[in-house]
C-alpha positions as CSV (number, residue, x, y, z in Angstrom):
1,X,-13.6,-72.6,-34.9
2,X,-10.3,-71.4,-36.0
3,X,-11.0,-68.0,-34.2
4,X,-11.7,-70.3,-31.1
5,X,-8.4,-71.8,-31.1
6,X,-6.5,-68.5,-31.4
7,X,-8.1,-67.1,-28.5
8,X,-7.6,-70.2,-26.4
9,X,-3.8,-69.9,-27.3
10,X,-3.7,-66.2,-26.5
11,X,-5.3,-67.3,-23.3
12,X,-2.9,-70.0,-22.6
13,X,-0.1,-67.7,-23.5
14,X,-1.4,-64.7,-21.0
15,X,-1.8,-67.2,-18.2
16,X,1.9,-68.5,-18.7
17,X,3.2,-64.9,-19.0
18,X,1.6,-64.2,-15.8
19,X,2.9,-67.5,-14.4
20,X,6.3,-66.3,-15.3
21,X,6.2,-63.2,-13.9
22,X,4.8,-63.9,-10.5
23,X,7.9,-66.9,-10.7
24,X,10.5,-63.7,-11.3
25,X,9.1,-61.7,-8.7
26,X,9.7,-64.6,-6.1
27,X,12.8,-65.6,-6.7
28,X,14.0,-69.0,-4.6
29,X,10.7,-68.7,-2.8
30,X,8.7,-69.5,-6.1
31,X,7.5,-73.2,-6.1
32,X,7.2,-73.7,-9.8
33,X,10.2,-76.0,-10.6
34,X,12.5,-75.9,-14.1
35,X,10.4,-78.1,-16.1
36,X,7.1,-75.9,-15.5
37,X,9.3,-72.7,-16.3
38,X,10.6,-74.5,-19.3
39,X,7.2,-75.7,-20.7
40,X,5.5,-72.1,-19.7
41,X,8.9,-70.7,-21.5
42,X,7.7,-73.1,-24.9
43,X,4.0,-72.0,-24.8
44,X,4.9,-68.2,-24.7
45,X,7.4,-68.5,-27.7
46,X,4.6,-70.7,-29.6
47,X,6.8,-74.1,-30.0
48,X,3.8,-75.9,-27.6
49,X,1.7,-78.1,-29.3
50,X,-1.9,-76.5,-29.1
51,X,-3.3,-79.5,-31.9
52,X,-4.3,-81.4,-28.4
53,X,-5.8,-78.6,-26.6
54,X,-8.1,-77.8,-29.9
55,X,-9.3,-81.4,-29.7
56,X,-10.0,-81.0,-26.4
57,X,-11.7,-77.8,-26.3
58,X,-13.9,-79.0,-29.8
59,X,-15.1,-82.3,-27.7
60,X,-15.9,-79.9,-25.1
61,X,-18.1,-77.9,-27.5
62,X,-20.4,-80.6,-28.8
């Protein structure tokens, strides 16, 4: 289970680093506002709270 989790974070965290970069490439144009860049920002440097998204993805499983 624990091996799960870890990959669903480094998952989480590729997605946002993606997120991020396709945000710097755009510039003004981009249509992610401050708070997604903030909370995408949080999940790279690890201070998100991934205890919820293990609950979630353990219901999932059974």
């Amino acid at each position: 289970m624990k091996r799960q989790v870890q990959t669903l974070r480094t998952n989480r965290v590729k997605k946002a680093q993606l997120k991020l970069s396709k945000h710097k490439e755009l510039g003004v144009r981009s249509k992610i506002d401050i708070h997604e860049v903030a909370s995408l920002m949080d999940t790279i440097s690890g201070r998100a709270n991934i205890k919820n998204e293990a609950i979630l993805f353990s219901l999932h499983m059974n």
